[in-house]
ZARO-886848 format. One record per residue (C-alpha): x, y, z; residue number from 0; residue in one letter. Coordinates in steps of 0.1 Angstrom, whole numbers, padded with zeros to 4 digits. Example, Ala and Ser with C-alpha at 12.3 -4.5 7.8 and 13.67 -1.06 7.14 Angstrom:
  east north    up   k r
  0123 -0045  0078   0 A
  0137 -0011  0071   1 S
//
This chain:
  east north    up   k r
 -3097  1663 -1642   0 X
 -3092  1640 -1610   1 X
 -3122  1628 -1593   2 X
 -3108  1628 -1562   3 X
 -3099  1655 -1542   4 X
 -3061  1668 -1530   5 X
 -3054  1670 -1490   6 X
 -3030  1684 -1476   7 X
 -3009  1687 -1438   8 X
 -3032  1710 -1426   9 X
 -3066  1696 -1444  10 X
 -3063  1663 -1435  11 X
 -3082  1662 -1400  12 X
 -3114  1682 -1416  13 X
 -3114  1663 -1452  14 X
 -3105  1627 -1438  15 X
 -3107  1620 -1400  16 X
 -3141  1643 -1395  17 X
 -3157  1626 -1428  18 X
 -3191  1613 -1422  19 X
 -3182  1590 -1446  20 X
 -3157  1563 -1452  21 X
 -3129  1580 -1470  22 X
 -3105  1565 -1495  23 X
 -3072  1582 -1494  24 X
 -3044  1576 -1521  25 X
 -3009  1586 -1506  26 X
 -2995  1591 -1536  27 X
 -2961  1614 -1557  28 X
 -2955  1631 -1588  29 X
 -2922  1608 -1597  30 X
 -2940  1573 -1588  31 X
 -2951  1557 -1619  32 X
 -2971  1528 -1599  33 X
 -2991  1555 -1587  34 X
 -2996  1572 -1620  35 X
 -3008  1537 -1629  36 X
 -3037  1533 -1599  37 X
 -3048  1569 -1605  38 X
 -3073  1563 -1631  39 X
 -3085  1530 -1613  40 X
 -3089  1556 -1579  41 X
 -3107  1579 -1601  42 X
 -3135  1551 -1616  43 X
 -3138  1542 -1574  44 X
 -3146  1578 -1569  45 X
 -3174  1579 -1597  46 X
 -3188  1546 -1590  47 X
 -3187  1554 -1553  48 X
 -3197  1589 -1553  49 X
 -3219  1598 -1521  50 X
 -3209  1564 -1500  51 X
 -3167  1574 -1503  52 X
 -3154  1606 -1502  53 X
 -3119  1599 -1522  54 X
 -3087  1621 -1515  55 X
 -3052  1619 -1530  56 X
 -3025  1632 -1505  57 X
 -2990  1639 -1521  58 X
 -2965  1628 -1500  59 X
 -2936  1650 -1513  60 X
 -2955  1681 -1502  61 X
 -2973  1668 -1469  62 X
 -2945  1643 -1454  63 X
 -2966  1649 -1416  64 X
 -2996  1624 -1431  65 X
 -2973  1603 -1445  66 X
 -2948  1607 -1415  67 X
 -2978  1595 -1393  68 X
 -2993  1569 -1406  69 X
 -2961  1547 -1413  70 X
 -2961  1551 -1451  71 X
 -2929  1536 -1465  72 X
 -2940  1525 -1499  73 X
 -2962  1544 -1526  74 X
 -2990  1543 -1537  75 X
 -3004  1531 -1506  76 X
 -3047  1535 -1504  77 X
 -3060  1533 -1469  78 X
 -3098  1533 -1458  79 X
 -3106  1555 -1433  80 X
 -3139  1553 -1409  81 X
 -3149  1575 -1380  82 X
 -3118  1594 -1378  83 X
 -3097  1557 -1375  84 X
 -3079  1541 -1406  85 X
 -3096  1505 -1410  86 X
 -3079  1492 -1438  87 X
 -3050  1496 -1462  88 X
 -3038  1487 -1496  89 X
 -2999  1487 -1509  90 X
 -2993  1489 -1542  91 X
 -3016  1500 -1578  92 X
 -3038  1470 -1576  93 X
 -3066  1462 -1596  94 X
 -3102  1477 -1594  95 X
 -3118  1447 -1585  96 X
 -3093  1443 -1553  97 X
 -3093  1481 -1543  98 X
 -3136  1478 -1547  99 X
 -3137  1448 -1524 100 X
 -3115  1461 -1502 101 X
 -3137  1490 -1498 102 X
 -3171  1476 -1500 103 X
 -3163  1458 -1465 104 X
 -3164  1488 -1447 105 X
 -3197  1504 -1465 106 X
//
């Protein structure tokens, strides 16, 4: 069971921009083995985060708007969103250390 949370099209707004709290979003596909490879690292963020991040996974096969929106042209790409604004992004299934640095700038 994933840690983190699936958004959608039409969830996205509530879950991620309205957050009171930094939110980690992993854009994300079924076929993408990289991302199949940063999913259990996204998970560990979620459980060592829990109650600072809210973490979401959005598939980009089934909600290309998102995607569409904010520029995504490679997978998985992890962005950091604060306040309803995106403050910081990561390409690619990077290590745990580099994905919790990342994050604990904006905490």
């Amino acid at each position: 069971m994933s840690a983190a949370a699936q958004v959608t099209d039409s969830t996205f707004k509530q879950e991620v921009l309205d957050s009171d709290v930094p939110v980690l979003v992993d854009f994300w596909a079924p076929w993408c083995g990289p991302c199949r490879m940063v999913a259990p690292v996204v998970d560990e963020i979620a459980e060592q985060y829990a109650g600072q991040v809210k973490v979401v996974k959005v598939n980009t096969d089934e909600n290309p708007s998102v995607a569409t929106q904010y520029g995504i042209r490679s997978i998985p790409t992890l962005m950091i969103f604060k306040g309803g604004q995106r403050v910081d992004m990561v390409v690619g299934a990077v290590p745990k250390t580099t994905l919790a640095s990342t994050l604990e700038k904006h905490l």
